[in-house]
N, C-alpha and C positions, 0 to 999 in steps of 0.2 A: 504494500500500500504506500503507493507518496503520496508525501506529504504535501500541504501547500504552503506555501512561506505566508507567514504570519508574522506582522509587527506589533510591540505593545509600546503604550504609552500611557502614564498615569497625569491627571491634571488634577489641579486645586484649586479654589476659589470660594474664601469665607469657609464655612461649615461644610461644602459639597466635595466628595471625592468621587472622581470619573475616571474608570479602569476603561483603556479604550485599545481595540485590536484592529489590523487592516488589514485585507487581502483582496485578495484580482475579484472584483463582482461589481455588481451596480446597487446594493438594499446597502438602507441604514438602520440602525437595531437599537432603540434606546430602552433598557430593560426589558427586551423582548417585545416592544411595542413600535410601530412606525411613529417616525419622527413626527410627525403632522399629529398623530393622537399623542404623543407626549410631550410638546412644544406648542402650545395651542398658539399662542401669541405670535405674529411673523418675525417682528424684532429678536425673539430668543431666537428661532431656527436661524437667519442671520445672523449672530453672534456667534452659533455655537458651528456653522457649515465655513465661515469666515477662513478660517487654515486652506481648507478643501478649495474652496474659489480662489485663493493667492497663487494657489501651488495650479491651478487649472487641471487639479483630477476630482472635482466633482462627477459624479455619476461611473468613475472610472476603476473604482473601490469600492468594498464593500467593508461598512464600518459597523462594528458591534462594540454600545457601548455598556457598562454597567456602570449605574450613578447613582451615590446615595448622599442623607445628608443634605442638610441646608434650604432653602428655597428653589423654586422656575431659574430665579435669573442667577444665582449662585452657582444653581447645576447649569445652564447654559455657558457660564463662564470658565466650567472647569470641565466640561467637554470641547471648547476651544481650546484650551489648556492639552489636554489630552491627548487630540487630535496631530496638535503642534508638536508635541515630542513624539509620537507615532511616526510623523510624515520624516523626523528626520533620523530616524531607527530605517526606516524604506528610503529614503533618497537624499545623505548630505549635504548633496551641493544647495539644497532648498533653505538651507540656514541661512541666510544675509536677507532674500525673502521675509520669511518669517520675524527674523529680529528687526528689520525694519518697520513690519506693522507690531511689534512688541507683542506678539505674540507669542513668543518662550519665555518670557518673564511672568513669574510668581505674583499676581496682584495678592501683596499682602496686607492689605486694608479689610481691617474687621471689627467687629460690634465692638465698642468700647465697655468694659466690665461697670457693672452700677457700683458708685460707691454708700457705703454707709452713714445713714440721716439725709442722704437725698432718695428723689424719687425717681430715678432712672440715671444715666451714667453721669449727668451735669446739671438734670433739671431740680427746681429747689421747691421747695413749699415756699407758699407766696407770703410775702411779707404785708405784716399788718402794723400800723402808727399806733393802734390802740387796742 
């Protein structure tokens, strides 16, 4: 039995972690569900196919992803993430691509922890004169 070559690539963003594999086909798989039913929004499916249109192998792969964790636009962000270290596991020359739209970079921006005596990470209880 051969094999078929398979690439992985793991993405981050906020709370979401996206395990994502690529090989020769034309489906995209997000949790076992088509993209369109699990991206309802057009902007996430843009965000998260982004890698794929840079590199011009949309339709050209078949991409299976698993993603847990965090929100829509969290997991959209880290199936670009994903996607982006996959594409350059299958084809390095595609890095100067990619790092130019900053899409191998870690967006590390995340919820700020609440602190204690306030009521969320900065906001205060309101102040009264009397």
């Amino acid at each position: 039995m051969a094999d078929v070559a398979q690439y992985h690539g793991v993405g981050r963003r906020k709370n979401a972690i996206a395990r994502v594999w690529l090989k020769a086909g034309e489906q995209i798989k997000i949790n076992e569900r088509s993209i369109e039913d699990y991206l309802p929004r057009e902007n996430l499916r843009l965000i998260a196919l982004q890698p794929l249109k840079l590199a011009e192998l949309l339709g050209k792969l078949e991409v299976k992803i698993a993603v847990e964790g965090g929100g829509l636009a969290g997991q959209a962000g880290a199936i670009s993430h994903g996607i982006s270290r996959a594409l350059l596991v299958y084809n390095a020359d595609l890095k100067p691509v990619l790092k130019k739209a900053g899409l191998l970079t870690r967006d590390a921006r995340a919820k700020e922890r609440k602190k204690t005596g306030l009521l969320k990470a900065r906001k205060r209880h309101q102040w009264t004169k009397r």
